[in-house]
N, C-alpha and C positions, 0 to 999 in steps of 0.2 A: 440495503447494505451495498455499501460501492465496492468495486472491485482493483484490486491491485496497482489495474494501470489506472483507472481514474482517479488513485491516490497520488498519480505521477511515478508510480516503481517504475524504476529503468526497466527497459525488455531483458536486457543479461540477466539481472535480479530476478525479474518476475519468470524468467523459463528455470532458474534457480527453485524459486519457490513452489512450482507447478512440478519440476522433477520429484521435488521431497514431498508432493501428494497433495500440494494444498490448491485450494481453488478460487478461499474468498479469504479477506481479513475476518478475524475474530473480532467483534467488537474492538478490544482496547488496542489492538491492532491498528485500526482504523482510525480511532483517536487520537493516538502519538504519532501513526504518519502525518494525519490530517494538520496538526495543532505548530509544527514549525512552519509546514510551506505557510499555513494559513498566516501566521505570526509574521512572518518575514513578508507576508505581501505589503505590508501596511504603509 
């Protein structure tokens, strides 16, 4: 499972998401980040 910043989450976001307790993406988390950067590389 990749983590937040290797999704590219900005660091403001990701101390965001880390103060609300979290640590990893959930799966579908992970997905819908992953699926525009991925899309717009192309």
């Amino acid at each position: 499972m990749k983590t937040f910043e290797e999704l590219g989450v900005s660091g403001e976001i990701r101390r965001a998401i880390e103060e609300m307790g979290f640590v990893q993406p959930m799966p579908v988390q992970e997905e819908v980040i992953t699926t525009p950067t991925t899309e717009g590389a192309r």
